[in-house]
N, C-alpha and C positions, 0 to 999 in steps of 0.2 A: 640429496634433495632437500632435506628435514633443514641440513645446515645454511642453504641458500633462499631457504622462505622465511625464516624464522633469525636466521643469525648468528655467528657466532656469539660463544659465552659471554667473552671480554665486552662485546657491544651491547649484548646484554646486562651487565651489569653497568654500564656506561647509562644507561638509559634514563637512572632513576636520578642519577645524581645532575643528569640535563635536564630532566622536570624539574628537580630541586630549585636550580638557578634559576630557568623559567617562570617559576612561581616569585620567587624571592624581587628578579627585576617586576612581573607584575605589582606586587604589592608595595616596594616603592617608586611607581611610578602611578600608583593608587593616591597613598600619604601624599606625593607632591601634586599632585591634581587637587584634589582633597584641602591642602593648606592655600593654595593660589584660587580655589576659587572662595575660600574664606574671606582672603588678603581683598578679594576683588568685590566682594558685598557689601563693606561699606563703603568703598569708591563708587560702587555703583549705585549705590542709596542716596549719594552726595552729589553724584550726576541727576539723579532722580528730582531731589529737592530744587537743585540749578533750573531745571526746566520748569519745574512747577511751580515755585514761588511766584514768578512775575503775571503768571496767570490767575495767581487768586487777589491780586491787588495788596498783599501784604507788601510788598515790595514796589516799586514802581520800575516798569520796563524800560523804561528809556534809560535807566542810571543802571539798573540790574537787567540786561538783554538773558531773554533764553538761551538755555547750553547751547540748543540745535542753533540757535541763531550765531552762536559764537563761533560754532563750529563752520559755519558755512563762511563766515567772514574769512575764517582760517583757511577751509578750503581756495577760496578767494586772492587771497594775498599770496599763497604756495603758489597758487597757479599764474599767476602777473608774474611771482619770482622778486615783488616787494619786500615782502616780507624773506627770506634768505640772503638776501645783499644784507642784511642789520644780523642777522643769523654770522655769518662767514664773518663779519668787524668784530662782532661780540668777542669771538672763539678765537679768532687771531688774534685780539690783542692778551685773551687770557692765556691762549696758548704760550706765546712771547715771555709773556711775563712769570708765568709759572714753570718755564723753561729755565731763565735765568735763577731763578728764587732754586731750583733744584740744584745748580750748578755753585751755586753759593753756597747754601746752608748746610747740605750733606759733606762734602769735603770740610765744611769748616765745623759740624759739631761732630765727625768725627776724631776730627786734634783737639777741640776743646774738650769731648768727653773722656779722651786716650791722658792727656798732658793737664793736667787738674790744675798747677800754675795758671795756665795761661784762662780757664774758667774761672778761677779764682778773682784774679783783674779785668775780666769783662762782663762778670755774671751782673753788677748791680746796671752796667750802661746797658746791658739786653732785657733787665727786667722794666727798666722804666720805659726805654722804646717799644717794646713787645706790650707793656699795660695803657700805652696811651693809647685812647680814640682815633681809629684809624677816619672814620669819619670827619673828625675834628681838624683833620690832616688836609683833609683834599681840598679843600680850597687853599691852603699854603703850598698842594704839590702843582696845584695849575698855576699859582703865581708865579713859583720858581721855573716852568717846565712849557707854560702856556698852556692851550685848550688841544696842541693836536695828541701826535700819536703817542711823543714821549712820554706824556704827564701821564697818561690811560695804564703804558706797559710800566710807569713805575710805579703807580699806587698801586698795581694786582702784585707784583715783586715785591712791594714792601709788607703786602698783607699774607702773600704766601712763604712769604720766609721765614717766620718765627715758629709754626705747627713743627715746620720741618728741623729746623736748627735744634729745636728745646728736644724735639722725639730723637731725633737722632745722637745726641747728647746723652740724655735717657739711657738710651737702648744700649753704647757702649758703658755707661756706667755700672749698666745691672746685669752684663755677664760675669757669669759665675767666677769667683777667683780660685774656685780651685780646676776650673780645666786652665787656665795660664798657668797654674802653678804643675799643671802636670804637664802642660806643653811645655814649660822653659826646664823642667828635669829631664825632659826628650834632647835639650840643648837645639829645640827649635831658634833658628833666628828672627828677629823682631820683625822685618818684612813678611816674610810666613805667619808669625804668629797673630799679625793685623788681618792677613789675607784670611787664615783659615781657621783662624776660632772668632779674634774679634768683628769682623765685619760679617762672617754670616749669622751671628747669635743678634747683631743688632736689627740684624734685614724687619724682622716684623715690627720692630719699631718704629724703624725708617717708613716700613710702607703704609703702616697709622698715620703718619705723620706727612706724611703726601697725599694722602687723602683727605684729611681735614685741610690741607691748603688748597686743593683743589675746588672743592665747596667753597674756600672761601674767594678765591681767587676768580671765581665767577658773578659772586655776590658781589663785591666789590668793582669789579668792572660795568654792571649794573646801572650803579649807582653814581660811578663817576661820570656813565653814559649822561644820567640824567642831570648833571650840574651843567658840564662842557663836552657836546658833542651834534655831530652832523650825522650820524650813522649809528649802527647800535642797537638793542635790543632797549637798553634802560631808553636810550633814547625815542627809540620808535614806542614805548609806551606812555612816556612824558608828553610826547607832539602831540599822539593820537587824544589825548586827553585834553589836554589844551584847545586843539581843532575839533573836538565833539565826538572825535571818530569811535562811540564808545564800543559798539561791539570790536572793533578793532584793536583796539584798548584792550578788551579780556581775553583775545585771541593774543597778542601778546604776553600776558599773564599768562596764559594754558602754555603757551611754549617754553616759558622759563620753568615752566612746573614740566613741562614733558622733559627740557633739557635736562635739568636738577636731577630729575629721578633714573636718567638714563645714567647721568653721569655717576650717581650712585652705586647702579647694579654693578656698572661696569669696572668700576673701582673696587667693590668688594670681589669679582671676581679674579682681579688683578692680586690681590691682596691672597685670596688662597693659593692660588697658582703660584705666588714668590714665597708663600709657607707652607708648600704643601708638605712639608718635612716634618712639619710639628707634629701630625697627626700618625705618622707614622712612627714617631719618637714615642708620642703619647701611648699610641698603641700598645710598642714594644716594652714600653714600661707597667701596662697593666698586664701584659701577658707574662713578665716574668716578676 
């Protein structure tokens, strides 16, 4: 009876060590509450300021509209479905183009950073195309390309292929040489040896390196929106400015800042998840 109210021993001593955890998820999930609402005090101070300024006359309203007022424009334009039709051009043409830039740059600065020859003869043509103003550029890629879709998906392809070529170059150069030399005294062969020391020791590089063209490959699509385009985000803020349409104008801004920072989180959390190994390397290296 004693054993059926109270419990076995085993569960008994089970008990303490499920508090333990218990407590442990509480307390970080404390810390991260704790750090996010830090993160969110001066954004919300900055929101704070947006609404207030235009009301003390420091600012003039008409040129500076209220947050709330931005916000409702936003709300506005979601709800028409105006504003997503430039949202969806935006995104497809970076997508397009940051697709291709992937499909290039990683297969190719994996042989350049494997085959040191062949980087040798093209490192000085990739550092002068990689340091020229990609800005400078775009109106020579709408001359050669025109104003439609080609010239958009090749200037985000030209701007997102270098983060990723140079990182991924990088990344095979700076695995260690003494696991190759201990894989080729295994009499591993080269195929193997690409597959399963060099190309996973580059991975966090690579994926650094997708991620800064990503960022940039948005940025740049932007921008070219706003030289030559019918559609588009850069473009739907260039018109709106033009036609007066100012609150609509900042509700464009607020979306390339809500895209940007989404695109962020979601890229570093890409980034741990293709190196979640590090930390368990890391680990096993302070514990022994």
């Amino acid at each position: 009876m004693a054993g059926e109210i109270f419990g076995s021993k085993d569960e008994f001593k089970l008990r303490p060590i499920e508090i333990s955890n218990n407590t442990k998820r509480f307390r970080n999930l404390k810390e991260k509450l704790s750090a996010w609402s830090r993160r969110f005090l001066l954004v919300f101070v900055l929101f704070l300021a947006w609404e207030i300024l235009p009301s003390t006359g420091l600012v003039s309203p008409i040129f500076f509209p209220k947050f709330s007022v931005t916000v409702l424009a936003l709300m506005n334009l979601i709800s028409s479905g105006e504003l997503l039709i430039h949202i969806e051009a935006s995104l497809q043409r970076s997508i397009i183009g940051y697709g291709l830039a992937m499909i290039v740059a990683i297969p190719l600065g994996l042989i350049m950073g494997w085959y040191s020859s062949i980087e040798k003869y093209t490192d000085l043509l990739i550092q002068t195309l990689r340091n020229t103003s990609l800005f400078a550029l775009l109106p020579l890629f709408i001359m050669l390309f025109g104003i439609g879709e080609t010239s958009k998906i090749i200037i985000v392809f030209y701007a997102a292929l270098w983060y990723m070529l140079i990182n991924t170059i990088s990344g095979v150069k700076s695995v260690d040489p003494l696991y190759i030399k201990a894989a080729k005294s295994f009499g591993i062969s080269d195929i193997d040896l690409f597959k399963k020391i060099i190309l996973p020791a580059s991975i966090p590089s690579i994926i650094s390196g997708a991620r800064l063209s990503a960022k940039t490959a948005v940025m740049v699509v932007i921008a070219a929106e706003m030289l030559a385009a019918k559609s588009g985000l850069g473009y739907f803020v260039q018109n709106s400015q033009l036609m007066y349409r100012i609150p609509e104008m900042y509700a464009g801004i607020l979306t390339l800042a809500i895209i940007g920072l989404s695109l962020n989180y979601l890229l570093v959390w890409l980034e741990k998840k293709a190196t979640y190994w590090k930390g368990d390397i890391d680990t096993a290296m302070l514990v022994n």
